[in-house]
DSSP file (Angstrom, degrees, kcal/mol; ACC not computed):
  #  RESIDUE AA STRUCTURE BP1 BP2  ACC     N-H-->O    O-->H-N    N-H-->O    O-->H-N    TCO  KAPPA ALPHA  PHI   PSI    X-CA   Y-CA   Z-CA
    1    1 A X              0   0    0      0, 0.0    26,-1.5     0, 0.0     2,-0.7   0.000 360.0 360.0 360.0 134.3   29.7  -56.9  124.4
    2    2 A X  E     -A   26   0A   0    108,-0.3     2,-0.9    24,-0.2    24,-0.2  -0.802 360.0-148.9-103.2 125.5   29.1  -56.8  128.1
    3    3 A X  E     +A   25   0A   0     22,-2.8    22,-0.9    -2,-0.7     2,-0.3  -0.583  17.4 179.3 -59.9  54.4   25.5  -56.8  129.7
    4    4 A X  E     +A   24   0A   0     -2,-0.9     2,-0.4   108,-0.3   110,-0.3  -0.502  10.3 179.7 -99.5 141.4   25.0  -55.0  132.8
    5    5 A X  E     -A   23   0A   0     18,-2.4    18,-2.6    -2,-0.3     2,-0.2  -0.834  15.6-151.1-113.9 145.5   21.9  -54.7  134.7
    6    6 A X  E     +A   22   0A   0     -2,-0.4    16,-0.2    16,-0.3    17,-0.1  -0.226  20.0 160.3 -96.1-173.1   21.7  -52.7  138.2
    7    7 A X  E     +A   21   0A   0     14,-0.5    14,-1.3    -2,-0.2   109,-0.1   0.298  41.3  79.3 134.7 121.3   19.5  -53.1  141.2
    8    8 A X        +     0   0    0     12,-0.2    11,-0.2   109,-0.1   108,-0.1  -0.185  61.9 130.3 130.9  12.2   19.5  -52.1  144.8
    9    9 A X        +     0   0    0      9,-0.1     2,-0.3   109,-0.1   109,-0.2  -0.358  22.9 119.1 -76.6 151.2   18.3  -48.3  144.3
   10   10 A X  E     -e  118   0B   0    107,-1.3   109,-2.3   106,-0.1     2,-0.3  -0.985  66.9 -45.0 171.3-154.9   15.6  -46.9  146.3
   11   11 A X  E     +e  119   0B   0     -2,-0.3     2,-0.2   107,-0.2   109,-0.2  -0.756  53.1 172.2 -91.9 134.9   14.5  -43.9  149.1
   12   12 A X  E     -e  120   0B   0    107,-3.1   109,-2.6    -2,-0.3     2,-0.3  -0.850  27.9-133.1-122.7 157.6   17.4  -43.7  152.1
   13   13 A X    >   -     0   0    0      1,-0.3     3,-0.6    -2,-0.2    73,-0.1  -0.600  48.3 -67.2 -97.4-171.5   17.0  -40.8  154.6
   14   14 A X  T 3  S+     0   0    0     -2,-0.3    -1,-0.3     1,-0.2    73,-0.3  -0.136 123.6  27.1 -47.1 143.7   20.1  -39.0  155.3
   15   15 A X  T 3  S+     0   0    0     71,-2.2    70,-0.3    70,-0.2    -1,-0.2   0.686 101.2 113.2  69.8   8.4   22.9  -40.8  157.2
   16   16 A X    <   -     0   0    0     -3,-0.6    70,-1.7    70,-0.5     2,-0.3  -0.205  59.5-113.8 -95.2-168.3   21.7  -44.4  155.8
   17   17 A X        -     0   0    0     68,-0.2    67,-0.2    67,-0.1     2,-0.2  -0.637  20.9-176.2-121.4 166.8   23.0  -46.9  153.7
   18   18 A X  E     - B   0  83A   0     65,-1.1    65,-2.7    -2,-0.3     2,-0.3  -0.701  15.3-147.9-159.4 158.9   22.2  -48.7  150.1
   19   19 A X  E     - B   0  82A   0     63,-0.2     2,-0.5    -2,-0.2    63,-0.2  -0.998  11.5-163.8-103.3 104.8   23.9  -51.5  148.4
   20   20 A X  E     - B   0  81A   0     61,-4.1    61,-3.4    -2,-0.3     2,-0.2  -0.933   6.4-176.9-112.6 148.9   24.1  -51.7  144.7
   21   21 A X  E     -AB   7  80A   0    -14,-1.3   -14,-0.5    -2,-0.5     2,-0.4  -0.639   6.5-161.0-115.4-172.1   24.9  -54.5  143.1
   22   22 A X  E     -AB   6  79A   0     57,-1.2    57,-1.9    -2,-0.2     2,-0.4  -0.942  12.1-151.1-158.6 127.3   25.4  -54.9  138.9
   23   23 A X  E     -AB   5  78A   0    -18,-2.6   -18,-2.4    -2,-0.4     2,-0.6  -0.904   9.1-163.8-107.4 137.5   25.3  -58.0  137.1
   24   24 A X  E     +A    4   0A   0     53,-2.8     2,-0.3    -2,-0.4   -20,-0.2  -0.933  18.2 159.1-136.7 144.0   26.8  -58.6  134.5
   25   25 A X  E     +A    3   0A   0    -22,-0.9   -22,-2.8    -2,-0.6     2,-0.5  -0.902  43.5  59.4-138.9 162.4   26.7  -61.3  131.8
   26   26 A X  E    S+A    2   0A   0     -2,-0.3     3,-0.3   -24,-0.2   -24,-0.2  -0.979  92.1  39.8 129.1-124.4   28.0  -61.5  127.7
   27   27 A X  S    S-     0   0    0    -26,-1.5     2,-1.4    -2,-0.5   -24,-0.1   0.165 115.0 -63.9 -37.4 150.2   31.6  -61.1  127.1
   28   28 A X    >   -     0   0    0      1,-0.2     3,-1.2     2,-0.1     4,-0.3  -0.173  55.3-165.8 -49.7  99.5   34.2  -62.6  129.5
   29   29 A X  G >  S+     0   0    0     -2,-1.4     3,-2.4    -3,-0.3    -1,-0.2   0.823  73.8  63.1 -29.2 -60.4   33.6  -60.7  133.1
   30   30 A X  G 3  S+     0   0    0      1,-0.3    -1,-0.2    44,-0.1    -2,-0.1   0.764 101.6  57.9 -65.6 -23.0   36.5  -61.4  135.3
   31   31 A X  G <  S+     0   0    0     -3,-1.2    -1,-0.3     2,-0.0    22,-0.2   0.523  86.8  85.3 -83.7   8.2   38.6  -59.6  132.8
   32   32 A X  S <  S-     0   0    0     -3,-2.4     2,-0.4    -4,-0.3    68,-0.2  -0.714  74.6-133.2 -92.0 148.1   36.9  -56.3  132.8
   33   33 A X  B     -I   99   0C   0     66,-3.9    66,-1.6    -2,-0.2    19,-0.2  -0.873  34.6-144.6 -91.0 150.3   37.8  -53.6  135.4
   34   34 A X        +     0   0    0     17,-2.7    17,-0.5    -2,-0.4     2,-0.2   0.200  26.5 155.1 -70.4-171.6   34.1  -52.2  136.9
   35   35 A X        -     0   0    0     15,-0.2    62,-1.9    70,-0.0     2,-0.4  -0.560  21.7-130.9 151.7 162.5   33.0  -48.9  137.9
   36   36 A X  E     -GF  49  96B   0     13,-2.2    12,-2.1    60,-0.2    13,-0.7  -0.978  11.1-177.4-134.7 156.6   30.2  -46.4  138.4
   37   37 A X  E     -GF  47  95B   0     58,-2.0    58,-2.8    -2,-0.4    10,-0.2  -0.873  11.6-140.4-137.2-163.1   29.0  -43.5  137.9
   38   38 A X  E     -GF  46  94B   0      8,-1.2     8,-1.3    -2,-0.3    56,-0.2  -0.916   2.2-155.5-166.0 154.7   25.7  -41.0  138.7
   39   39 A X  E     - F   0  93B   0     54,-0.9    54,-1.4    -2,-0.2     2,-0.1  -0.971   8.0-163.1-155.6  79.6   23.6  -38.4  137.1
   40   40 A X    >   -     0   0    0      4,-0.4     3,-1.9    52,-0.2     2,-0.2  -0.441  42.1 -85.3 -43.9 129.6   21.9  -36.0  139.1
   41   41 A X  T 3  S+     0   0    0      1,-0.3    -1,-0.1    -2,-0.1     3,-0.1  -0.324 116.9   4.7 -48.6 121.1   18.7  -33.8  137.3
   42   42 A X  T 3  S+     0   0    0      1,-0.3    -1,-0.3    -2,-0.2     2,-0.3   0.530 111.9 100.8  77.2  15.0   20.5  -31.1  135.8
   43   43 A X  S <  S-     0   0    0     -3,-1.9    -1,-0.3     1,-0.2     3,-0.1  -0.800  73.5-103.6-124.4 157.3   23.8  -31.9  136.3
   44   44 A X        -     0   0    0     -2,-0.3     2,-0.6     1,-0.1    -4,-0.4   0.064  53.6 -88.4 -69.2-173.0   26.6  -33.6  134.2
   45   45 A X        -     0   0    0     -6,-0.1     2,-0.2    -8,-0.0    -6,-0.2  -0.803  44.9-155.6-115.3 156.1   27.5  -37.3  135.0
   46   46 A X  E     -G   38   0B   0     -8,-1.3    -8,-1.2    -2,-0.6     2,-0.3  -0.639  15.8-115.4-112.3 161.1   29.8  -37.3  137.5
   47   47 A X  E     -G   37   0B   0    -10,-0.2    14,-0.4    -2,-0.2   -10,-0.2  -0.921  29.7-178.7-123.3 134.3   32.4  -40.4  138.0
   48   48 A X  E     -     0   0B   0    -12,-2.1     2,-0.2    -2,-0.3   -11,-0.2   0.698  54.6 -40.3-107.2  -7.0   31.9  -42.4  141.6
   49   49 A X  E     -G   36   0B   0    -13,-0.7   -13,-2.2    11,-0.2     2,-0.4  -0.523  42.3-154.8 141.4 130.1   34.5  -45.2  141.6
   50   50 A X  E     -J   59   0D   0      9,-2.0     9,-1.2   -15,-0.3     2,-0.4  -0.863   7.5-169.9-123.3 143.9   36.3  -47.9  139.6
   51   51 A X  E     -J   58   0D   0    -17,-0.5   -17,-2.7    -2,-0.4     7,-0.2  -0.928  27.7-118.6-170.9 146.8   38.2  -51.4  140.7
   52   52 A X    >   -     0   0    0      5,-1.7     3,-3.6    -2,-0.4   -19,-0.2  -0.253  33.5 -90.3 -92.1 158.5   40.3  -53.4  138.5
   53   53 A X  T 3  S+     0   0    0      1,-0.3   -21,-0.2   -22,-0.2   -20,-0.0   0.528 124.7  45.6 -43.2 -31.1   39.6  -56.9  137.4
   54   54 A X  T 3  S-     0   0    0    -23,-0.1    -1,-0.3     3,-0.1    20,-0.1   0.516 108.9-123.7-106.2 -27.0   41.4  -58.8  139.9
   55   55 A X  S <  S+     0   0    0     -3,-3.6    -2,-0.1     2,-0.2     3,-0.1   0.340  77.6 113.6  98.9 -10.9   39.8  -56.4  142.8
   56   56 A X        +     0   0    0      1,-0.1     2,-0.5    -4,-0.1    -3,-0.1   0.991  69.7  50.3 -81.1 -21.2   42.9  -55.2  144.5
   57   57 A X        +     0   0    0      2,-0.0    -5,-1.7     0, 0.0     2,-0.3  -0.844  54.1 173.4-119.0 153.5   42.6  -51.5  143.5
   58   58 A X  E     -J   51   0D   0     -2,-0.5    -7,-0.3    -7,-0.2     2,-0.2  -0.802   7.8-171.3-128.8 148.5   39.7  -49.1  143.8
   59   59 A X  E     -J   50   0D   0     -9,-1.2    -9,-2.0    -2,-0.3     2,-0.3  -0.824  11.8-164.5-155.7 111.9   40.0  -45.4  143.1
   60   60 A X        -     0   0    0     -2,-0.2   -11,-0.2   -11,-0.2   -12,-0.1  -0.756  29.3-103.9 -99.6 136.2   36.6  -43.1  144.1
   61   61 A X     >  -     0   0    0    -14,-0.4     4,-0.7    -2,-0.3    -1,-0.1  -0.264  43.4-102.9 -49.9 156.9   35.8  -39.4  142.9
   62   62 A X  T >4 S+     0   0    0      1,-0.2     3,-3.3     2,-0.2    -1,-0.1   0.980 119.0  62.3 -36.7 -79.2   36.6  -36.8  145.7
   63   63 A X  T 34 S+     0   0    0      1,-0.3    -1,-0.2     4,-0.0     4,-0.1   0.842 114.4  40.0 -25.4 -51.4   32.5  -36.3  146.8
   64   64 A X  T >> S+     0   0    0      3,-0.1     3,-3.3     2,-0.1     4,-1.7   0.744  79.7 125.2 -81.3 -22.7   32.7  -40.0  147.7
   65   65 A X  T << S+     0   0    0     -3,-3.3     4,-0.1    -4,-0.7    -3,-0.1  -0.081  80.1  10.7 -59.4 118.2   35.7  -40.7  149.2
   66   66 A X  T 34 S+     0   0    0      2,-0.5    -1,-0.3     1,-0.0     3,-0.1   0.330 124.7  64.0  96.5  -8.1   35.6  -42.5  152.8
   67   67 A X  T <4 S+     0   0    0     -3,-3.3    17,-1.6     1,-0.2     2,-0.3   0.753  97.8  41.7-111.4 -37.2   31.8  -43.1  152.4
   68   68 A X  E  <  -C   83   0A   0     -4,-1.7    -2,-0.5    15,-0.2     2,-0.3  -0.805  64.8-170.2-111.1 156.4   31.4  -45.3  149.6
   69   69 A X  E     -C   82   0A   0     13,-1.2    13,-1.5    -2,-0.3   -20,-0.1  -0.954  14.8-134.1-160.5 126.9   33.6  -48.5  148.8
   70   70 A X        +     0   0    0     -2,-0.3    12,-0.2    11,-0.2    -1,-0.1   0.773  27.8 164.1 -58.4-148.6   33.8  -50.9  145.6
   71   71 A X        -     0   0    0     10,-0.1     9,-2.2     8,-0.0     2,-0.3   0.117  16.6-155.3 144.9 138.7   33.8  -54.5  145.7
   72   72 A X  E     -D   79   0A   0      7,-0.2     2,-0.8   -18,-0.1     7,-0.2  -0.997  21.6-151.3-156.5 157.4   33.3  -57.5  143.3
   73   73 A X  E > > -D   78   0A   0      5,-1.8     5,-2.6    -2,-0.3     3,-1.1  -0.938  15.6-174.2-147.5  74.4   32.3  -61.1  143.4
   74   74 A X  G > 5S+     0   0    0     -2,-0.8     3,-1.9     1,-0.2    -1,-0.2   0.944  91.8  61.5 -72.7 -41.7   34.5  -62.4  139.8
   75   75 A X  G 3 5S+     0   0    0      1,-0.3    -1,-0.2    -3,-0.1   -45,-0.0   0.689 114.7  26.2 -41.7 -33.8   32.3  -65.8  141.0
   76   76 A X  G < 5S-     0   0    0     -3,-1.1   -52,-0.3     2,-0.2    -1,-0.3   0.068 104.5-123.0-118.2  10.2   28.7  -64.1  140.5
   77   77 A X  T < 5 +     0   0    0     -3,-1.9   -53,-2.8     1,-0.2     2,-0.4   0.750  68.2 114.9 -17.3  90.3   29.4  -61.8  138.2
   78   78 A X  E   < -BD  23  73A   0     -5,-2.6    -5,-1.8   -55,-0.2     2,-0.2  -0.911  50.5-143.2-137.4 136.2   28.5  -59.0  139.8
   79   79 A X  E     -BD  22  72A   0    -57,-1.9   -57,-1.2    -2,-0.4     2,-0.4  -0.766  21.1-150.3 -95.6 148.5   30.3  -55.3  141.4
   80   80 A X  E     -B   21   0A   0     -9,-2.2     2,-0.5    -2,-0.2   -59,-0.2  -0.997  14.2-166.6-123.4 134.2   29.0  -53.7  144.6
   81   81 A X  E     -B   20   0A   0    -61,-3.4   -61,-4.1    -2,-0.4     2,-0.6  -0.936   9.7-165.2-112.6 135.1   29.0  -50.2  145.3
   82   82 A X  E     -BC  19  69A   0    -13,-1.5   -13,-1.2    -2,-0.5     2,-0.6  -0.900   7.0-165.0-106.9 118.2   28.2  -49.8  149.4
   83   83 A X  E     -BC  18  68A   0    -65,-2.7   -65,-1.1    -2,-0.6   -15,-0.2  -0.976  12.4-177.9-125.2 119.0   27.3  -45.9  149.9
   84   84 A X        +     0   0    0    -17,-1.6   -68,-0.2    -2,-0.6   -67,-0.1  -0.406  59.7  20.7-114.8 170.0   27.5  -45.4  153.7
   85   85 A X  S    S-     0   0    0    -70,-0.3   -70,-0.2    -2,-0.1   -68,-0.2   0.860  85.5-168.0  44.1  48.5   26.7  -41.9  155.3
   86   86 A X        -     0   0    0    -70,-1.7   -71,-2.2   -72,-0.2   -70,-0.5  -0.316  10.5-159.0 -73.2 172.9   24.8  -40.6  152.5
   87   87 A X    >   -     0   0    0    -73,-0.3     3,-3.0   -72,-0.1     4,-0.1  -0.977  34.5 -98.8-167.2 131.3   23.8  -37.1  152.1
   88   88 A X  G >  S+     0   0    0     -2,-0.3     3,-0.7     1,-0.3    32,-0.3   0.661 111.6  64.4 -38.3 -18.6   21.1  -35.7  150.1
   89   89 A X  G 3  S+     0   0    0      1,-0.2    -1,-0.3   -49,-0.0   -49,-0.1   0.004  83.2  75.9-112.4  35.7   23.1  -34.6  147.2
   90   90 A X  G <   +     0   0    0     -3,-3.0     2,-0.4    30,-0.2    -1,-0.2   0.175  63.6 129.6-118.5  27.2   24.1  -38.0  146.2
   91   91 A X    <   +     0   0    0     -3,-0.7     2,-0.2    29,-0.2    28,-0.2  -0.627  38.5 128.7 -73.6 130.3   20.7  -38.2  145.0
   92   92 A X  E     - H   0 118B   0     26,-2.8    26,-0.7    -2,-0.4     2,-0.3  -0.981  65.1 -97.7-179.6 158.8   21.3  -39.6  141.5
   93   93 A X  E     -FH  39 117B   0    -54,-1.4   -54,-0.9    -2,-0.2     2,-0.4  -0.788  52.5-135.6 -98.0 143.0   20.5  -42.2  138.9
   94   94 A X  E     -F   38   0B   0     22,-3.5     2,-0.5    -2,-0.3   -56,-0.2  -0.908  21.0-166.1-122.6 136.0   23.2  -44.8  139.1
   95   95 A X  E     -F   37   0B   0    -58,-2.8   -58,-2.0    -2,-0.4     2,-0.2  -0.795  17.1-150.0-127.6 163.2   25.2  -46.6  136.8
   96   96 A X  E     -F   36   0B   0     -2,-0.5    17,-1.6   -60,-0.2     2,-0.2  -0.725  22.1-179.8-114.6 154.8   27.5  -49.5  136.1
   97   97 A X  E     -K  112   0E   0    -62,-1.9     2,-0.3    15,-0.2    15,-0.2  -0.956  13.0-156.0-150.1 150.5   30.0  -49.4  133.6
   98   98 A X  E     +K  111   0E   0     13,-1.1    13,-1.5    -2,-0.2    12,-0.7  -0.882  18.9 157.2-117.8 154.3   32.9  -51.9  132.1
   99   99 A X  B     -I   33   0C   0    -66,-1.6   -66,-3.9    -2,-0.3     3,-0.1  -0.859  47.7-104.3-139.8 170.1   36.4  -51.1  130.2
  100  100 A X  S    S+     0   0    0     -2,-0.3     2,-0.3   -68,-0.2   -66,-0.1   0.512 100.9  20.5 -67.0 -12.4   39.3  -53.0  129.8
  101  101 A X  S  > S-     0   0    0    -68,-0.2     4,-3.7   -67,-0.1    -1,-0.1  -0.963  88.1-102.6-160.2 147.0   41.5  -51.5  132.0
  102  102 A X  H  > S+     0   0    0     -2,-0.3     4,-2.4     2,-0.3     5,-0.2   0.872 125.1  52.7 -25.0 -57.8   40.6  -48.7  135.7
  103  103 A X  H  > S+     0   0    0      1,-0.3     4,-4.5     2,-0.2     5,-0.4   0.964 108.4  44.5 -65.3 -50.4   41.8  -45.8  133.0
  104  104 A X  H  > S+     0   0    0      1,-0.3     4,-2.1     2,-0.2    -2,-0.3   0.965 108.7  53.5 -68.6 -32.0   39.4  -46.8  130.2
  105  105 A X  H  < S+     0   0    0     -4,-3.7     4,-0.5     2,-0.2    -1,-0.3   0.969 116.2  42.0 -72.1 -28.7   36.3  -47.3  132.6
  106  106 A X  H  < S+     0   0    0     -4,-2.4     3,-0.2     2,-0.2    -2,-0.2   0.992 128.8  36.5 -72.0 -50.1   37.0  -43.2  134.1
  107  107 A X  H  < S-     0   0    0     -4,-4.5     2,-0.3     1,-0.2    -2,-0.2   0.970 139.3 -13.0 -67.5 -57.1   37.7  -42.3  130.5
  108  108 A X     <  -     0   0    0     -4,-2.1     2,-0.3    -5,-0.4    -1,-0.2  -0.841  68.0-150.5-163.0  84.6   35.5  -44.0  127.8
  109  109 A X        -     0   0    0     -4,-0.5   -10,-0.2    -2,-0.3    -4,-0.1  -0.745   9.2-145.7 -76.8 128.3   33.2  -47.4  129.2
  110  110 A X  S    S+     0   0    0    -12,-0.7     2,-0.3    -2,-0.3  -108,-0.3   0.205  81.2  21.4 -88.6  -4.5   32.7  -49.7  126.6
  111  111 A X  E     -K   98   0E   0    -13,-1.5   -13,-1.1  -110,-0.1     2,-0.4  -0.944  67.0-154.7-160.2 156.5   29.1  -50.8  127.9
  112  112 A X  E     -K   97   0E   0     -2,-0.3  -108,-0.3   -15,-0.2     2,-0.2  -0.824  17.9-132.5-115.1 148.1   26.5  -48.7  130.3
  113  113 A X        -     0   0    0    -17,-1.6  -108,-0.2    -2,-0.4     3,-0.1  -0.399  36.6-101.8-100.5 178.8   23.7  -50.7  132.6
  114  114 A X        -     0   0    0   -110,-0.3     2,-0.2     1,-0.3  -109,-0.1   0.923  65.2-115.0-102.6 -47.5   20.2  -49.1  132.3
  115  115 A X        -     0   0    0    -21,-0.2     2,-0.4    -3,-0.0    -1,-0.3  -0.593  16.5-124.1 114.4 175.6   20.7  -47.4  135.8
  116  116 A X        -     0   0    0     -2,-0.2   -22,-3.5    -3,-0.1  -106,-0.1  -0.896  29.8-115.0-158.1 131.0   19.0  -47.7  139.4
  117  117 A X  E     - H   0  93B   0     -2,-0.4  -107,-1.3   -24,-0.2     2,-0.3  -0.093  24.5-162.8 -35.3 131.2   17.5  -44.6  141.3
  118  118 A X  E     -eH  10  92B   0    -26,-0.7   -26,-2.8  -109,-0.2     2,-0.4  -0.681   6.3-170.3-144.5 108.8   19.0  -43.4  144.6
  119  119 A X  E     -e   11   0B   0   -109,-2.3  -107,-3.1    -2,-0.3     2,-0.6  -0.846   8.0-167.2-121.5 105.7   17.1  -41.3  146.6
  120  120 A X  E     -e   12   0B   0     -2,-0.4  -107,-0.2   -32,-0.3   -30,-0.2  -0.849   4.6-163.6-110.2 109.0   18.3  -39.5  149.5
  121  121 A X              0   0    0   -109,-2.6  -108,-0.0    -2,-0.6   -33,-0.0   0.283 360.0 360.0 -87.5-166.2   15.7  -37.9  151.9
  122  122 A X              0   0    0   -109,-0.1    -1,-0.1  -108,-0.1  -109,-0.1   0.331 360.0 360.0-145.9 360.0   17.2  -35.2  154.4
């Protein structure tokens, strides 16, 4: 079982930045591919972006695409999701997620992190 914890969430206004990072500890890391997703109030959970164990490929839902960008640090073990231009409806609890393989983390993640707040003013 893998352990992930979040942190970097808080208030951005509109057009800002956040960092999140996810740590992760238990099972061996470097072989897991990463990913996140977010959970809006009243809305379904939506899928934000995945990269595979080794780091070369990333694949983001539509909403995100060109703003936000993956990244991970097999050394620390820890993923970053960098959410550039942000927009008020990417206000959302965010979370980190592991599988074994890019497919399995969009489909069915084997472990969830608690989540971290993102708050977008406008």
């Amino acid at each position: 079982q893998v352990q992930l914890v979040e942190s970097g969430g808080g208030l951005v206004q509109a057009g800002g930045s956040l960092r999140l990072s996810c740590a992760a500890s238990g099972r061996t890391y470097s072989s897991y591919a990463m990913g996140w997703f977010r959970q809006a109030p009243g809305k379904e959970r939506e899928f934000v972006g995945v990269i595979s164990w080794s780091g070369g490929s990333a694949y983001y839902g539509d909403s995100v695409k060109g703003r936000f960008s993956i990244s991970r640090d097999n050394t620390k073990n820890t993923v970053y999701l960098q959410m550039n231009s942000l927009k008020p409806e990417d206000t959302a609890v965010y979370y980190c997620v592991v599988g074994s393989t890019t497919r399995m983390v969009v489909t069915t993640p084997e472990s969830w992190g608690p989540g971290t707040q993102v708050t977008v003013s406008s």
